[in-house]
C-alpha positions as CSV (number, residue, x, y, z in Angstrom):
1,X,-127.4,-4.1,125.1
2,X,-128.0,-7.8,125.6
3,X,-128.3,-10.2,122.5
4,X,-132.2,-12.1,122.2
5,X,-132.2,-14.6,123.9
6,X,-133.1,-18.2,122.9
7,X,-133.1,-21.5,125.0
8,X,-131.4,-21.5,128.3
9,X,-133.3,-21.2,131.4
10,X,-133.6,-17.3,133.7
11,X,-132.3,-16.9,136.9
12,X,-134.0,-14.3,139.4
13,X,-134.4,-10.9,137.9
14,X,-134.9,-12.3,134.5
15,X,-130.9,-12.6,133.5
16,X,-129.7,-15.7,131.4
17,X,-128.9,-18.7,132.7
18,X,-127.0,-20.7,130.3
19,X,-126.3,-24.0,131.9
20,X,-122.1,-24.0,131.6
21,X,-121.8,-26.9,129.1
22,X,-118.9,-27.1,126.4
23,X,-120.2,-28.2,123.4
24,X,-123.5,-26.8,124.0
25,X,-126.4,-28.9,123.8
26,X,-128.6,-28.6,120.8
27,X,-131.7,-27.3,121.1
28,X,-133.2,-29.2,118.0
29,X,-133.7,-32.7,117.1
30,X,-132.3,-31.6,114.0
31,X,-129.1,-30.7,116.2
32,X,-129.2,-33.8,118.0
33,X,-129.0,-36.3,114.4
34,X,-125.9,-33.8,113.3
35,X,-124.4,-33.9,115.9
36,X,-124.3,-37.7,116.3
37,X,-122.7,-37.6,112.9
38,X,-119.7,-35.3,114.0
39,X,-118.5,-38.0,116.6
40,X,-119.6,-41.0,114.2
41,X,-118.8,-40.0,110.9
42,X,-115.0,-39.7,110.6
43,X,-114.3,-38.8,106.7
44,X,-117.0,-40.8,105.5
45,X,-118.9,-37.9,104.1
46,X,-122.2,-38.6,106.5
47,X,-121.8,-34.9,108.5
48,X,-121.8,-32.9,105.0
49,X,-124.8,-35.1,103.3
50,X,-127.1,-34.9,106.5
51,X,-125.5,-31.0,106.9
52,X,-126.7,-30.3,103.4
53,X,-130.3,-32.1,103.6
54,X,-130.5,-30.1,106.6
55,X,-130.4,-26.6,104.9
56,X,-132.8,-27.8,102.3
57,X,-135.1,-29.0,104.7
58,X,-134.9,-25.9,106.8
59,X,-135.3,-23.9,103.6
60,X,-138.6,-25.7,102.5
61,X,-139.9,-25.0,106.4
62,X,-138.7,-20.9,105.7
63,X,-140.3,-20.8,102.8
64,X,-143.9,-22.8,104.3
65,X,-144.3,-20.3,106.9
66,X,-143.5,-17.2,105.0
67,X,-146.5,-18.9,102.7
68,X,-148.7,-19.0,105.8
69,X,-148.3,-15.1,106.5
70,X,-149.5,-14.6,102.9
71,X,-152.3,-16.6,102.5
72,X,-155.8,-14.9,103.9
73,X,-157.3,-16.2,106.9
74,X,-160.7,-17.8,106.3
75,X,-163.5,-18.7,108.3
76,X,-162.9,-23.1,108.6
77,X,-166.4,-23.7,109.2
78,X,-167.1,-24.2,113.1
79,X,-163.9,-22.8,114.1
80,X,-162.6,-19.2,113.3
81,X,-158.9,-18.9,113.4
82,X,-158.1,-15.4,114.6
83,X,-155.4,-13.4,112.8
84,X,-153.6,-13.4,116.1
85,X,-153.4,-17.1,116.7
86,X,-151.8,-17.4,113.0
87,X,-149.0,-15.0,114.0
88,X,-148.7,-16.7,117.2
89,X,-148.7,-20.0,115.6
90,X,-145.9,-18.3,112.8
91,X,-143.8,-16.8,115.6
92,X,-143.4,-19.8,117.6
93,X,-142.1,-21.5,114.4
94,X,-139.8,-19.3,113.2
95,X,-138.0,-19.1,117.0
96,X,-138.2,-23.2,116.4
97,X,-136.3,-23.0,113.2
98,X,-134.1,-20.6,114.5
99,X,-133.0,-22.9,117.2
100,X,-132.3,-25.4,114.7
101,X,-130.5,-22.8,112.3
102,X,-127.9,-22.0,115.8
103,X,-127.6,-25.5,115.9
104,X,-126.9,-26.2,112.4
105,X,-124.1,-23.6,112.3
106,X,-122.5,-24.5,115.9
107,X,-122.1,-28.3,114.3
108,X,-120.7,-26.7,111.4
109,X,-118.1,-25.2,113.5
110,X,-117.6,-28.1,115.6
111,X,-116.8,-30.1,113.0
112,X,-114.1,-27.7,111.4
113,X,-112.5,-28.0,114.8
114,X,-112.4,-31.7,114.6
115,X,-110.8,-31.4,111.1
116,X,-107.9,-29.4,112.5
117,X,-107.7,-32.0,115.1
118,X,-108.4,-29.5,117.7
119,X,-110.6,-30.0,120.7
120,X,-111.9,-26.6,122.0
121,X,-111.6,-25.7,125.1
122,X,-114.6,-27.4,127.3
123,X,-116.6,-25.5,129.5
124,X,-115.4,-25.3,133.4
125,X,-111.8,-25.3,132.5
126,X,-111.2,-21.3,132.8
127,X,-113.3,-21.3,136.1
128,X,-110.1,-20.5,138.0
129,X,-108.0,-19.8,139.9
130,X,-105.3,-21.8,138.0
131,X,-106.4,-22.4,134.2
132,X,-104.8,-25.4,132.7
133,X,-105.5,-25.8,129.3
134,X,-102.9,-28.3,128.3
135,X,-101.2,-28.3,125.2
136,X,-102.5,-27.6,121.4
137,X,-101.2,-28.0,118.0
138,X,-100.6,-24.6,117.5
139,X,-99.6,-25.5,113.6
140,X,-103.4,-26.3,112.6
141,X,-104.3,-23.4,114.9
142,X,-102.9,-21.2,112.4
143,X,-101.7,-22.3,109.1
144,X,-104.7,-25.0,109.3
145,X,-107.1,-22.1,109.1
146,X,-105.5,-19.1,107.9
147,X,-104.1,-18.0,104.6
148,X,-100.5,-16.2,104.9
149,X,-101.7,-12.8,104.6
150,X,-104.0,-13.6,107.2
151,X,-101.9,-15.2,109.8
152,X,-99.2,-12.2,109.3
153,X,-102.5,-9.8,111.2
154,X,-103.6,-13.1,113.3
155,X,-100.0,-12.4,114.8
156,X,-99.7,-9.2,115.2
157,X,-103.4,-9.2,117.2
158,X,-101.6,-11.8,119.5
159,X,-99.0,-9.8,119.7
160,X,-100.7,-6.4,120.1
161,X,-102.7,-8.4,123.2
162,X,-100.2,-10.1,125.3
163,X,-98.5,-6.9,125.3
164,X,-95.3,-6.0,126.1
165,X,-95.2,-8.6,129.0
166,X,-95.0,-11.3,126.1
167,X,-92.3,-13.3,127.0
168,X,-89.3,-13.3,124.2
169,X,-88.9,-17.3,124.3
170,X,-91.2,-20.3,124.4
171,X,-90.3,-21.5,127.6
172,X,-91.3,-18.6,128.9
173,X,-94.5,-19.0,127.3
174,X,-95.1,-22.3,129.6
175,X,-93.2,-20.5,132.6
176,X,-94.8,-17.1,133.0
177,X,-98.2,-16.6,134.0
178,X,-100.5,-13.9,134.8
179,X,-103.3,-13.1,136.9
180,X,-106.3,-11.3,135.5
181,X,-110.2,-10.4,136.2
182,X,-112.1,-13.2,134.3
183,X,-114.1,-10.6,132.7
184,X,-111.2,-9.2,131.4
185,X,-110.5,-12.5,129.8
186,X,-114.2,-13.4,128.3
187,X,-113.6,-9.7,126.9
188,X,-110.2,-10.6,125.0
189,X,-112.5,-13.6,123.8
190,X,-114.8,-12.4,122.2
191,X,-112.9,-9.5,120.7
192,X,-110.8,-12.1,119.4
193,X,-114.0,-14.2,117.7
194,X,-114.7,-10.8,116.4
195,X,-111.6,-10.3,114.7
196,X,-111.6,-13.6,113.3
197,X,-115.0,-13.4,111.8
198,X,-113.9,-9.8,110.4
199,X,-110.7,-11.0,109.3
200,X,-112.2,-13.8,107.4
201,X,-114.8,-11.9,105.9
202,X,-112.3,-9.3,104.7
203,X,-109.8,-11.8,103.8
204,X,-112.3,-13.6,101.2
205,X,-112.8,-10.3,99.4
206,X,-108.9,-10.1,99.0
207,X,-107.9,-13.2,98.1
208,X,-110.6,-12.9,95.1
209,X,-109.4,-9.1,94.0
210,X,-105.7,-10.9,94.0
211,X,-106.9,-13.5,91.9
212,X,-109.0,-11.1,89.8
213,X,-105.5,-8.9,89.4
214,X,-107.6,-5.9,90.6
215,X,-105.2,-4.9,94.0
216,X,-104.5,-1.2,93.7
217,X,-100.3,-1.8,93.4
218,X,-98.3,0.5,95.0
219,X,-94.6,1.1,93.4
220,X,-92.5,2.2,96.2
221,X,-89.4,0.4,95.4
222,X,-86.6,2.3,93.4
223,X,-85.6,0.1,91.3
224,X,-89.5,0.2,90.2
225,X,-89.4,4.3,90.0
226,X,-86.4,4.1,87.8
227,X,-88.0,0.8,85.1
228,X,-90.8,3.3,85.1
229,X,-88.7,6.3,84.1
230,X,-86.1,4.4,81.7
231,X,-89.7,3.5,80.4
232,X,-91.0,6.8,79.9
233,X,-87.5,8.0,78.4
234,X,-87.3,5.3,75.8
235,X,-91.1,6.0,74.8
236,X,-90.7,9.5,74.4
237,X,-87.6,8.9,72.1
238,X,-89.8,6.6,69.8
239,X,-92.9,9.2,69.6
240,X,-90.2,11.7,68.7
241,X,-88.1,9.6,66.0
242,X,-91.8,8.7,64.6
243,X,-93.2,12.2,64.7
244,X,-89.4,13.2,63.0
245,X,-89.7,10.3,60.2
246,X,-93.4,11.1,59.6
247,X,-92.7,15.1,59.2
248,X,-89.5,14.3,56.7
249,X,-92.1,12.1,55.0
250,X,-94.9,15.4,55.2
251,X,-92.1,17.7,53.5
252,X,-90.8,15.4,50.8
253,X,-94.8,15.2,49.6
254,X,-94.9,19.0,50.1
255,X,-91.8,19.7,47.9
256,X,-93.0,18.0,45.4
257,X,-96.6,19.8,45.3
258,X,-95.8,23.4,44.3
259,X,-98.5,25.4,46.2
260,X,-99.2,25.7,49.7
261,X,-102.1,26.1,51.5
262,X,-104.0,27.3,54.9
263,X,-107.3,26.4,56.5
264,X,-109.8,29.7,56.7
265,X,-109.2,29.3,60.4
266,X,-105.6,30.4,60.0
267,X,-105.2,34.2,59.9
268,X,-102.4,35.8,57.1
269,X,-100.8,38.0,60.3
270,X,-100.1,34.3,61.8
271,X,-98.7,33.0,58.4
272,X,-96.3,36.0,58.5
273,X,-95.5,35.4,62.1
274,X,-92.2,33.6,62.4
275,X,-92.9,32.0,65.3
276,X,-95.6,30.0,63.2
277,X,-92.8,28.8,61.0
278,X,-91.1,27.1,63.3
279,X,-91.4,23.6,64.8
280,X,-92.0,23.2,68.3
281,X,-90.6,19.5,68.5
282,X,-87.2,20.7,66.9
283,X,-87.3,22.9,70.1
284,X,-88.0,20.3,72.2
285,X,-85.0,18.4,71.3
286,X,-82.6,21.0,72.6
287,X,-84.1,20.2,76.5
288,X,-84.0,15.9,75.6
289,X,-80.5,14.7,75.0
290,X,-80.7,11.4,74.8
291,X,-77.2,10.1,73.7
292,X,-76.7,6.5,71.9
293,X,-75.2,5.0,75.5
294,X,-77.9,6.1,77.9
295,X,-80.7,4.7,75.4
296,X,-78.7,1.7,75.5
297,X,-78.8,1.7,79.4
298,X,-82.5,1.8,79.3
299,X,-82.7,-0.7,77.1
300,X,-81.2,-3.2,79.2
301,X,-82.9,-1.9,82.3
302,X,-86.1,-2.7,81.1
303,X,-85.3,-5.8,79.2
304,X,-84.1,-7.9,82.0
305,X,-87.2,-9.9,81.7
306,X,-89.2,-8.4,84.7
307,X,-92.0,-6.6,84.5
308,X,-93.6,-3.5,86.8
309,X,-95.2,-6.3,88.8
310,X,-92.5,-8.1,89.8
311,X,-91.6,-4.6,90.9
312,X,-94.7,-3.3,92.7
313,X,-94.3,-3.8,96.6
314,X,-97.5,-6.2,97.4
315,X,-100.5,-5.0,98.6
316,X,-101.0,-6.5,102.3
317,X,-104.0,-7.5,103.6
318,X,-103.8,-4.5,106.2
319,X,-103.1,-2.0,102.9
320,X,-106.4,-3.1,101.3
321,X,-108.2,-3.1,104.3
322,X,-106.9,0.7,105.2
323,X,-108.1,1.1,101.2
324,X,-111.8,0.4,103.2
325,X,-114.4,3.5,103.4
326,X,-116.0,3.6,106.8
327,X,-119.6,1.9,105.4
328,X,-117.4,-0.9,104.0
329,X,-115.3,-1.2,107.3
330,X,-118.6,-1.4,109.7
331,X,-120.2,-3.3,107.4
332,X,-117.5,-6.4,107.4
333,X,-117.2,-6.4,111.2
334,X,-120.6,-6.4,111.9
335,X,-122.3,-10.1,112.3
336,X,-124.8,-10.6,109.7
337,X,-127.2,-12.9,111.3
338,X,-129.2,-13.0,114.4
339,X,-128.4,-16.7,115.1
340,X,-124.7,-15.7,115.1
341,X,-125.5,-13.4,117.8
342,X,-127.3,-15.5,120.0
343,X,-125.0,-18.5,119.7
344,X,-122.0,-16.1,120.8
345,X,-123.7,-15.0,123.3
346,X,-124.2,-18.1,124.6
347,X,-121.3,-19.5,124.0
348,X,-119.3,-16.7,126.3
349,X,-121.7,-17.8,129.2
350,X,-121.0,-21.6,129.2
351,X,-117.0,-20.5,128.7
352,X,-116.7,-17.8,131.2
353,X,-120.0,-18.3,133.5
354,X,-122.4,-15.3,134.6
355,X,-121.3,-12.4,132.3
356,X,-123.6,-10.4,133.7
357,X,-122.5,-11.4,137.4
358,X,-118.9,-10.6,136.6
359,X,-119.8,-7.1,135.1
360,X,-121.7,-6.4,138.2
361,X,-118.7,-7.5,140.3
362,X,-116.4,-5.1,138.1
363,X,-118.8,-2.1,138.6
364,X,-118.9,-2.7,142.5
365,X,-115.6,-2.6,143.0
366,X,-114.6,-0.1,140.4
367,X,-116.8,2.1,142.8
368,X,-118.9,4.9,142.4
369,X,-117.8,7.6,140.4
370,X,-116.1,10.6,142.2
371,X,-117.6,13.2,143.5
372,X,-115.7,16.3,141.6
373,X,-118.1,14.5,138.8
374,X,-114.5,14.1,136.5
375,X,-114.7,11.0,134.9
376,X,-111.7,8.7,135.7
377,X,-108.9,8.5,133.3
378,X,-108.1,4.9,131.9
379,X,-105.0,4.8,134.0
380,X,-106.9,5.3,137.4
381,X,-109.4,2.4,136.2
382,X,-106.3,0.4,135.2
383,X,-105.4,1.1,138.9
384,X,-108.7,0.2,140.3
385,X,-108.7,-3.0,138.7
386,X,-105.2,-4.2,139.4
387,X,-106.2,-3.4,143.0
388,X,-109.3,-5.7,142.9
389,X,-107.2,-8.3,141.3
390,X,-104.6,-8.3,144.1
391,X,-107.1,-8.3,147.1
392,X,-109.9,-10.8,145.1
393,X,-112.8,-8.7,145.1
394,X,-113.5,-9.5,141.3
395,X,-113.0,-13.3,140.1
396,X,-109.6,-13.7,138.7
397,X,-107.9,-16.1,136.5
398,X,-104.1,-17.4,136.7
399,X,-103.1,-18.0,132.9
400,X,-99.9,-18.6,131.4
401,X,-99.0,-16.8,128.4
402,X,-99.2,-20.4,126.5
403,X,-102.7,-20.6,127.7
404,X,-103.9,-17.0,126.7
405,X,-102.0,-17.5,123.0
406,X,-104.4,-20.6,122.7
407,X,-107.5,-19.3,124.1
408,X,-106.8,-16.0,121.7
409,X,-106.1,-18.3,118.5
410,X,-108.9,-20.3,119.6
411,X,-111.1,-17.2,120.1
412,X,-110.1,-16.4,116.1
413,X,-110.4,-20.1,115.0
414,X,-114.4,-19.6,116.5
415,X,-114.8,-16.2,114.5
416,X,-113.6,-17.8,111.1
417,X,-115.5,-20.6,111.2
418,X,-118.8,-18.7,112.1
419,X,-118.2,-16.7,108.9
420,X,-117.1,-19.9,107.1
421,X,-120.7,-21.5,108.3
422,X,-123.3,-18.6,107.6
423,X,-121.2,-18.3,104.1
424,X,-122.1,-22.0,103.5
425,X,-125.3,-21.8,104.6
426,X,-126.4,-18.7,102.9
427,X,-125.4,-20.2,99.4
428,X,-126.8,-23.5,99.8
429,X,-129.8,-22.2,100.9
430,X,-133.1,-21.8,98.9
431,X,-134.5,-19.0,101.7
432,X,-132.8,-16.8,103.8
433,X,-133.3,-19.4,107.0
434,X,-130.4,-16.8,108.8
435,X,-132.3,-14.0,110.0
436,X,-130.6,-10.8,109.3
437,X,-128.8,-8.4,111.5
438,X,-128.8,-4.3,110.7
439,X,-124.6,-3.3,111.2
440,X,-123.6,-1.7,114.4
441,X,-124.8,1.1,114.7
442,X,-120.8,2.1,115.7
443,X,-118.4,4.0,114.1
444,X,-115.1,2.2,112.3
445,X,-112.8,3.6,115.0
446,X,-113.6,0.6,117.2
447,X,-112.8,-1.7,114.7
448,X,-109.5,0.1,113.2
449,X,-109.2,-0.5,117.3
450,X,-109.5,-4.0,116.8
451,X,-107.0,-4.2,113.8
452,X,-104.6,-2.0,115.8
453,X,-104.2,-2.9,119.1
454,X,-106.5,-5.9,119.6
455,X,-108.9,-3.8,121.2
456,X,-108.1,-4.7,124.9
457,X,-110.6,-3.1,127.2
């Protein structure tokens, strides 16, 4: 299903036309002043004071026209205003202010881009058939925006995408290329903006429970097992020598009382019963020898200064997301505002051109399906498309591997920053001027997809 639309013009047959422009245009004035602040401002603090008057101001707007809906509408005199003109009046407002909202968090992203020093990739540039990107600084690509824990699944979603024709040096990386349907590619985009924006979200709750100290630790390790069971060991021997010490201590006060005594709730036949006589500790001391020499060795084993922490194998990222129910799982990969969705969307159409013209080209020359009515197995549409490729009956792209790693770590850059942007926005906020977005209605297999093998269509 197609993402609402806002702003850009429609072609014939009502499909978007979003005029292929990298950075997009804003749609507000309100875009327009932040904007001139990104390429004026430098570090002079001008972009985050005009940013923040901007989310108080649009918060103030949010909060007038949700007034408006609540206030009865009266008869002014010579003029009645119908109930329907209101709403009308309300509606156009809020797709105003949502306009201004997209713009508000595409500047934000923009100008986290600028802070790394990186220029994302303009619009026209992947239109084929040789893509050129040039080089990037692939050092603020990565540890500019990720944490470590992070950037160990950022790489292994590279990895998991350039598949096993990755080349093993970075020459090759410059060298090689490959030719591909652009839909393919604007696919591997936006799966990779998803992943950033998922990873970031998940990534946030992590770093806190890691602060916090609440990571479920796992002790794999043996040396762990073994501090764990000198541990156990050493305290069973002191509950025993204090259970010992305090019964000598019970029997010299009971020698020295000359009766003895029993509770109603003990019977005479179990006074009389030997077994009652005995202790069961001086049993258990048969089974738990526990010589001078090995006490000692545990001792020293878990008095080197370490403790079970130091011990515990970390708990990766990937561990505590695994940790995830499937509510949890959807719930972080889903986007959480509509303005997110619309400005993706139209972002992927200046980037990559007609979406839906390219998935109409695919379809055509994937062909109809047979007539046995078997659906095709992936490898016979792998097939299909390799032959459209080769004979050009889909538009294709030529990229090197160098170019696909920066259009993928771009992709994730994109996805981070969203999530960074709505975050910002939705605490400085006095009104919820992002309009919210119900989760995908999808189960978490796509997205343990996404974690797994980067989800390549």
């Amino acid at each position: 299903g197609m993402l609402p639309s806002m702003g850009g013009g429609e072609e014939e047959g009502g499909e978007l036309a979003i005029p292929q422009v990298i950075p997009l245009k804003p749609k507000s004035s309100l875009g327009m002043a932040l904007r001139r602040t990104i390429d004026e401002d430098g570090d002079s603090g001008e972009f985050k004071w005009t940013q923040d008057e901007q989310i108080k101001w649009l918060s103030r707007e949010k909060d007038a026209i949700v007034a408006i809906r609540q206030t009865r509408v009266s008869d002014t005199g010579t003029k009645l205003v119908s109930r329907k003109q209101v709403q009308e009046a309300q509606k156009g407002k809020l797709v105003e202010l949502s306009k201004a909202v997209i713009d508000l968090l595409y500047n934000m992203i923009l100008k986290q881009f600028q802070s790394i020093g990186v220029e994302p990739i303009g619009a026209g540039e992947l239109d084929g058939p040789f893509a050129d990107l040039g080089p990037v600084n692939l050092i603020e690509l990565t540890t500019g925006i990720h944490t470590i824990e992070a950037l160990e699944m950022v790489k292994s979603h590279l990895m998991s995408i350039l598949g096993p024709m990755m080349p093993k040096n970075n020459q090759g990386f410059y060298t090689s290329a490959v030719k591909m349907p652009k839909l393919q590619m604007s696919q591997v985009y936006m799966t990779s903006v998803m992943f950033g924006y998922f990873l970031r979200r998940v990534d946030h709750r992590y770093q806190v429970a890691k602060q916090l100290g609440i990571l479920e630790r796992t002790y794999k390790s043996e040396e762990a097992v073994e501090r764990l069971e000198a541990m156990l060991r050493l305290s069973k021997s002191e509950s025993r020598d204090l259970s010992k010490s305090l019964r000598e201590n019970e029997n010299a006060a009971a020698s020295s009382l000359e009766y003895t005594y029993y509770t109603e709730e003990d019977s005479v036949e179990d006074l009389n019963d030997p077994a009652a006589w005995t202790d069961p500790s001086e049993e258990e001391e048969d089974e738990f020898h526990y010589d001078e020499e090995a006490k000692k060795r545990d001792l020293e084993l878990v008095s080197d200064g370490r403790t079970l922490e130091d011990l515990a194998d970390p708990v990766s990222l990937r561990d505590y997301i695994e940790q995830f129910d499937s509510k949890t799982m959807v719930q972080c990969a889903s986007l959480m505002s509509q303005e997110s969705a619309v400005l993706l969307q139209e972002y992927q159409y200046a980037l990559f051109g007609n979406i839906r013209g390219l998935q109409k080209e695919m379809a055509l020359a994937l062909g109809p399906p047979s007539s046995e009515g078997q659906p095709p197995t992936p490898e016979q549409i792998m097939e299909k498309i390799a032959s459209a490729v080769e004979q050009d009956a889909v538009q294709t792209i030529i990229l090197t591997f160098a170019d696909q790693r920066r259009l993928i770590l771009e992709a994730v850059a994109m996805g981070s920053f969203l999530r960074d942007a709505e975050d910002y926005v939705e605490k400085e906020s006095t009104s919820d001027i992002l309009t919210p977005l119900p989760p995908l209605p999808f189960d978490d297999n796509s997205i343990k997809g996404l974690l797994g093998d980067g989800g390549q269509a």
